[in-house]
TIBA-856931 format. One line per 2 residues: number of its first residue (from 1); their letters; for each residue y, x negated, z of N, C-alpha, C. Coordinates in Angstrom, 1 decimal. Atoms other than C-alpha are relative to their C-alpha. Layout:
# TIBA-856931
NUM) a) Y:X:Z:Y:X:Z:Y:X:Z; ...
END
This chain:
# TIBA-856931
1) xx) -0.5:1.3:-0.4:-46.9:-53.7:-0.1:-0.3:-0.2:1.5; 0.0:-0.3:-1.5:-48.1:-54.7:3.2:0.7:-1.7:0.7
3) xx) -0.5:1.2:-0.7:-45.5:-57.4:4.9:-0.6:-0.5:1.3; 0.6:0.7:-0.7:-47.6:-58.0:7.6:-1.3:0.0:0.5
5) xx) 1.6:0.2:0.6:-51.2:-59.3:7.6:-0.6:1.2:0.8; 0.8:-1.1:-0.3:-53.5:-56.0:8.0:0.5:0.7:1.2
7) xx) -0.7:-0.9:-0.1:-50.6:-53.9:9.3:0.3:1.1:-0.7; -0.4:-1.3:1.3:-50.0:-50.6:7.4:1.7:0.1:0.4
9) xx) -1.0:0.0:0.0:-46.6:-50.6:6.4:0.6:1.6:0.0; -0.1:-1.6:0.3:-45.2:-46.9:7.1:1.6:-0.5:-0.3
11) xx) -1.8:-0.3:0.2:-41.5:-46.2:5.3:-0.2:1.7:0.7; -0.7:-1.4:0.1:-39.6:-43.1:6.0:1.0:0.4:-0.7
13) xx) -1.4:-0.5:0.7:-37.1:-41.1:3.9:0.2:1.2:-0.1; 0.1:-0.7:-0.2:-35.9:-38.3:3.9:1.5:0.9:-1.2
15) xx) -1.3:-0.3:1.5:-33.6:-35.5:1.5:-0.2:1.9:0.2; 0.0:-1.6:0.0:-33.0:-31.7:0.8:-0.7:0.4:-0.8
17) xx) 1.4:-0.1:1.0:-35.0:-31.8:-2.3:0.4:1.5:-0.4; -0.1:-1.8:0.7:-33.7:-28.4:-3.7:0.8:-0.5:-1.6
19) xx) -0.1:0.2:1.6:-33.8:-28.5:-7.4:-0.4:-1.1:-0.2; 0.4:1.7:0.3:-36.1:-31.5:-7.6:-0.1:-0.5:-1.3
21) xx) -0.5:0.6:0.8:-35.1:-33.9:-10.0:-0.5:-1.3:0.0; 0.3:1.1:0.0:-35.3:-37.1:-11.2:0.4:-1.4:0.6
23) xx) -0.8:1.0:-1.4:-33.0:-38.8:-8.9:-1.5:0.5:1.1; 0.4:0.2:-0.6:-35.0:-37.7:-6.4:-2.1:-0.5:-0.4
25) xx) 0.9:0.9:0.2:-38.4:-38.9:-7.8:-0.2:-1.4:-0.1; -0.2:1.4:0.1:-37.2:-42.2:-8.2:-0.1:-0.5:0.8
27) xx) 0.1:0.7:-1.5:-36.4:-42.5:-4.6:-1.6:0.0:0.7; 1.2:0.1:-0.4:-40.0:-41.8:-4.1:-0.7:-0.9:-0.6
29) xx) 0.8:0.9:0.4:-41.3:-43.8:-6.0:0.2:-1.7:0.1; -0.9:1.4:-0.5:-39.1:-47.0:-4.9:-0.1:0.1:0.8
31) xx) 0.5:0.3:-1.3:-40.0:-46.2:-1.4:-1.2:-0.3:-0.3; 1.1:0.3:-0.3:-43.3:-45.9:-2.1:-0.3:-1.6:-0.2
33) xx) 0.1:1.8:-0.1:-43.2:-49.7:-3.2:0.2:-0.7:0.4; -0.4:0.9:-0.9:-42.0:-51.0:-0.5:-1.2:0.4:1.3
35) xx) 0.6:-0.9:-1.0:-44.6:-49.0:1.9:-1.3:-0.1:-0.3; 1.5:-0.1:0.5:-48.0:-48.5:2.1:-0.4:1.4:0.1
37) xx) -0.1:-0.8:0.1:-47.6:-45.3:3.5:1.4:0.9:0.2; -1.4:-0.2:-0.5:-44.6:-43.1:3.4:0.2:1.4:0.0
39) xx) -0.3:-1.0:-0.8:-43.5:-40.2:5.2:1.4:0.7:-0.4; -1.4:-0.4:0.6:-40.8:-37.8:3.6:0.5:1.3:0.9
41) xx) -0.7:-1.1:-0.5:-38.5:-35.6:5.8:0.2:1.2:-0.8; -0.7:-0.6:0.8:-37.7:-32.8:4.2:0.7:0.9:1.0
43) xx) -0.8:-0.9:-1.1:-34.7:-30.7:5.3:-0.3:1.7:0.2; -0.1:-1.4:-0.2:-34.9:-27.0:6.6:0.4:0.7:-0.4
45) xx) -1.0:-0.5:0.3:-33.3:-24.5:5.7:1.3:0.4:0.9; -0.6:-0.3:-1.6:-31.7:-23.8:9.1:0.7:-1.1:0.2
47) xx) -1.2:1.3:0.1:-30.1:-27.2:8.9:0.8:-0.3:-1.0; -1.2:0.3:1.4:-28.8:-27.5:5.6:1.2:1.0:0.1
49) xx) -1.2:-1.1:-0.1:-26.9:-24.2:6.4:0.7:-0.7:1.1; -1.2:0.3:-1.6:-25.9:-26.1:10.0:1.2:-1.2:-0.5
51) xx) -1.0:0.6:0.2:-24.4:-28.8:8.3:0.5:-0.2:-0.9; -0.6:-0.4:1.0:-23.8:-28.2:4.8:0.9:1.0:-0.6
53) xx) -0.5:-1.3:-0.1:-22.8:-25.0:5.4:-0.4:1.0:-1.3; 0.3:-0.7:1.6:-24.6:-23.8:1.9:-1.2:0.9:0.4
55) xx) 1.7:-0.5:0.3:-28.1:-22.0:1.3:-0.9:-0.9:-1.2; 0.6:0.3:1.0:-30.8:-23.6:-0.3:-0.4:1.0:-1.4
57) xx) 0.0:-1.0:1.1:-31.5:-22.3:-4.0:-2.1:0.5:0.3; 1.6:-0.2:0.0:-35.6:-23.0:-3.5:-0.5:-0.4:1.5
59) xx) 0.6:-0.3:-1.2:-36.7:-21.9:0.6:-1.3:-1.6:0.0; 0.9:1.3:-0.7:-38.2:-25.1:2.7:-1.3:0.0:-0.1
61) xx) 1.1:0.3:-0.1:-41.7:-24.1:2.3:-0.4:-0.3:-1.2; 0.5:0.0:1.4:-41.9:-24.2:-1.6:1.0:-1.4:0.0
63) xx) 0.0:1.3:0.0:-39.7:-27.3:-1.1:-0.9:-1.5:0.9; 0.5:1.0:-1.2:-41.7:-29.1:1.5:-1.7:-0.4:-1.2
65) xx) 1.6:-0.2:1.3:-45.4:-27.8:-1.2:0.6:-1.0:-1.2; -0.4:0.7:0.8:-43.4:-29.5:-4.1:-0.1:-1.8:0.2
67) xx) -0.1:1.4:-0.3:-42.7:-33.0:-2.5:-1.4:-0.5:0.6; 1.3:0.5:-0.3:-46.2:-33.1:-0.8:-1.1:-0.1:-1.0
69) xx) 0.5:0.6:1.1:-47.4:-33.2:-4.2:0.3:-0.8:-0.8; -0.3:1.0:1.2:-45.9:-35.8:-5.6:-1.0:-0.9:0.5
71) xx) 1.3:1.3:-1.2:-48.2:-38.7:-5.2:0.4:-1.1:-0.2; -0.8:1.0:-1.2:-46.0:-41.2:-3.9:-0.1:0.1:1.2
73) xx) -0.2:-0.1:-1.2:-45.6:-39.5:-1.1:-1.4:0.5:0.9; 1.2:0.0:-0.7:-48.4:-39.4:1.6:-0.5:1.1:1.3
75) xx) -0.1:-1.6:-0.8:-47.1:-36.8:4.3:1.4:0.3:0.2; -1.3:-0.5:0.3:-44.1:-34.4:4.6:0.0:0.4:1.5
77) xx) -0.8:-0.9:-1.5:-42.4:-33.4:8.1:0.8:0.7:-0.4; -0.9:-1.2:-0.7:-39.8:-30.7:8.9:1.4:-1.2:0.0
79) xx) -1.3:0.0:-0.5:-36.1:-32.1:9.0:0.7:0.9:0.8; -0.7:-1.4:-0.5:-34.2:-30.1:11.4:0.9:-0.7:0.5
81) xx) -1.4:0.5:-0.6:-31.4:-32.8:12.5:0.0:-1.6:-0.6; -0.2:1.6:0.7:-29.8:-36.7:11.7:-0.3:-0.9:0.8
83) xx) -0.3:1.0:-0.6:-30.9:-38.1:14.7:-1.4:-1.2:-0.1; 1.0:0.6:0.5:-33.3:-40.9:13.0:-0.5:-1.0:1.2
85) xx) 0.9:0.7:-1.0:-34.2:-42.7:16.3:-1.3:1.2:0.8; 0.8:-1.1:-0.2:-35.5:-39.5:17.6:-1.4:0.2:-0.7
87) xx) 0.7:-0.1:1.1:-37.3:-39.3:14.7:-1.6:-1.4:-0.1; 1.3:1.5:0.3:-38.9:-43.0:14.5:-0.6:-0.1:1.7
89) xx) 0.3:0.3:-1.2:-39.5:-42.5:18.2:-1.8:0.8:-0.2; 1.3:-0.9:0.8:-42.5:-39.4:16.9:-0.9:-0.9:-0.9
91) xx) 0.6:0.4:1.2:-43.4:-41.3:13.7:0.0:-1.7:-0.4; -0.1:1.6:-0.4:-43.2:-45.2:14.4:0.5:-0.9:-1.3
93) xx) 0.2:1.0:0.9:-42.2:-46.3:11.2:0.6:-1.2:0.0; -0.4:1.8:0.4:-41.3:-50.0:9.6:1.5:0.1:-0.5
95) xx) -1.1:0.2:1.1:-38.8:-49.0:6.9:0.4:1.3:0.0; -0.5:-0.9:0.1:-36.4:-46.6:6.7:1.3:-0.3:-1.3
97) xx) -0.7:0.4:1.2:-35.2:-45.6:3.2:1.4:1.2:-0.1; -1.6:-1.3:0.2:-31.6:-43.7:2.2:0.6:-0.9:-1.3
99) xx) -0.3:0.4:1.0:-29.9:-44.1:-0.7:1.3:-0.4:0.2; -1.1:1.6:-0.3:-27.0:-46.7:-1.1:1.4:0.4:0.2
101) xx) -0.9:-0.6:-0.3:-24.2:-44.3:-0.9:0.2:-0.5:1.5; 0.0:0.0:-1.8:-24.8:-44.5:3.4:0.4:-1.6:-0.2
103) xx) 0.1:0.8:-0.4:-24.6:-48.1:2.8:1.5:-0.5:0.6; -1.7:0.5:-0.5:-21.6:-49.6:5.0:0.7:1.0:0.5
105) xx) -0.6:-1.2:-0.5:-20.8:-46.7:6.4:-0.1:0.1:1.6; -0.1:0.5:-1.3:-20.2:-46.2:10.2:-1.3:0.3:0.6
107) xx) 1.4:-1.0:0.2:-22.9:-43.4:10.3:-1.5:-1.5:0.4; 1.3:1.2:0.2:-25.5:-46.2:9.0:0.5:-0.9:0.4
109) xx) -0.2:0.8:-0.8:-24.0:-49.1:10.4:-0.4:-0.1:1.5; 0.5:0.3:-1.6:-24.9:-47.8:14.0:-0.9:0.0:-0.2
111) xx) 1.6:0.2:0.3:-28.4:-46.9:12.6:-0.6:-1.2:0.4; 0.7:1.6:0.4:-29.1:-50.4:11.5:0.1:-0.7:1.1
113) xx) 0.5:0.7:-1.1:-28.2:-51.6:14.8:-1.0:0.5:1.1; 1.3:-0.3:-0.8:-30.6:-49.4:16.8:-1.2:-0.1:-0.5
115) xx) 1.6:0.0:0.6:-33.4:-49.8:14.3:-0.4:-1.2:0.6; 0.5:1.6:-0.4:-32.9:-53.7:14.8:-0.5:0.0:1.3
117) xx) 0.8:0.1:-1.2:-33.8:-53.2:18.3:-1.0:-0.3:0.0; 1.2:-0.1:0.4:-36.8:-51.9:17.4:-1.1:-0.3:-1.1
119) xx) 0.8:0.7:0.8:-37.6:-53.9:14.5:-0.3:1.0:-1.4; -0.5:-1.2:1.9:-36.7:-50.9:11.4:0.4:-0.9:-0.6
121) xx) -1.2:0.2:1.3:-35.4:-52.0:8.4:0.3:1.0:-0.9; -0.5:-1.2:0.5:-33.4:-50.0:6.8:0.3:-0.2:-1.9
123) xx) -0.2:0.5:1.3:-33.6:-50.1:3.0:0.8:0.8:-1.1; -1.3:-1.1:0.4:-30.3:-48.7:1.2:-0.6:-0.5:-2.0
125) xx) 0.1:-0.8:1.9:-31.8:-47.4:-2.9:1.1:0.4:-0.8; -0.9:-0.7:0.9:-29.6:-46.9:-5.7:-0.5:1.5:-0.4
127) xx) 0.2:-1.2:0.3:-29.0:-43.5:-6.4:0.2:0.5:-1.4; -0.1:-0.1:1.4:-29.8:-42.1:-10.0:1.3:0.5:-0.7
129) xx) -1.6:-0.4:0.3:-26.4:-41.7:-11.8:-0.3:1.2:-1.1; -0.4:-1.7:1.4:-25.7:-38.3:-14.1:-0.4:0.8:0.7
131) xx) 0.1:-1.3:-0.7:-27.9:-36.3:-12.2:-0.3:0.1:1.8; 0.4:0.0:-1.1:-28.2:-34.7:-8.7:0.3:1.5:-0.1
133) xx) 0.2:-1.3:-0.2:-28.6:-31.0:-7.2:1.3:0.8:-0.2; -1.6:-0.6:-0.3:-25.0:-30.3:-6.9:0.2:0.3:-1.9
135) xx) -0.1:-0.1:2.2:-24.5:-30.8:-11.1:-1.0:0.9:-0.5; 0.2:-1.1:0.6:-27.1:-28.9:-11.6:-0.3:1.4:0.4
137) xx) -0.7:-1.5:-0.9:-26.4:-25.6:-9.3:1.0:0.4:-0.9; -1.6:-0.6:1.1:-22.9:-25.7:-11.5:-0.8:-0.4:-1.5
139) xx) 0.0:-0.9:1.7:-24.5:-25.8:-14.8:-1.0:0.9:0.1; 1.1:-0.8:-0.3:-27.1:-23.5:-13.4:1.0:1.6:-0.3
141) x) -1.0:-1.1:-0.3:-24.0:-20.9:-13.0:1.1:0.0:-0.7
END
């Protein structure tokens, strides 16, 4: 989808992606329709321990190979922190996607006003209901 005449529309989004699932394909595939190209964070391992305090089950390089094959997605960066201006400062995008949980929240609230600065939109996705990585870690165990 290209909103503005022979601009390439870049999204961004971004996730932990450990134990990929069908929640998270969706979100790829719902950004990608809004995008023309779209750019997926993926987190570290070094950061998921900084602020999750957990371990990933499947190490960032076999998570990073996994999502750079889906073919939604067009290229994969490195997450190593939350600060998404930082971020769009490197990688210039249009649209910045997160799933609708963040929505209304203070967190994203400030986002949305420094994207608008800059002319981001921020586009808050339903997140797939029954499953997600946490549910299945505990019936994994």
């Amino acid at each position: 989808m290209n909103l503005k005449k022979n601009k390439v529309i870049i999204g961004y989004t971004t996730g932990v992606f450990d134990l990929f699932h069908i929640g998270h394909l969706n979100i790829l595939r719902n950004a990608k329709s809004v995008c023309d190209k779209l750019i997926v964070g993926v987190t570290t391992d070094e950061y998921v321990m900084e602020y999750k305090k957990k371990s990933t089950v499947i190490p960032f390089v076999e998570r990073a190979e996994i999502v750079k094959n889906i073919i939604y997605v067009d290229t994969v960066v490195p997450q190593d922190n939350h600060n998404k201006i930082e971020t769009w400062r490197k990688l210039k995008f249009d649209i910045m996607i997160v799933g609708d949980d963040w929505y209304n929240t203070e967190k994203w609230n400030n986002f949305e006003k420094e994207f608008t600065k800059v002319g981001v939109k921020i586009m808050y996705f339903p997140r797939t209901e029954g499953t997600n990585s946490s549910l299945l870690k505990k019936k994994l165990l």
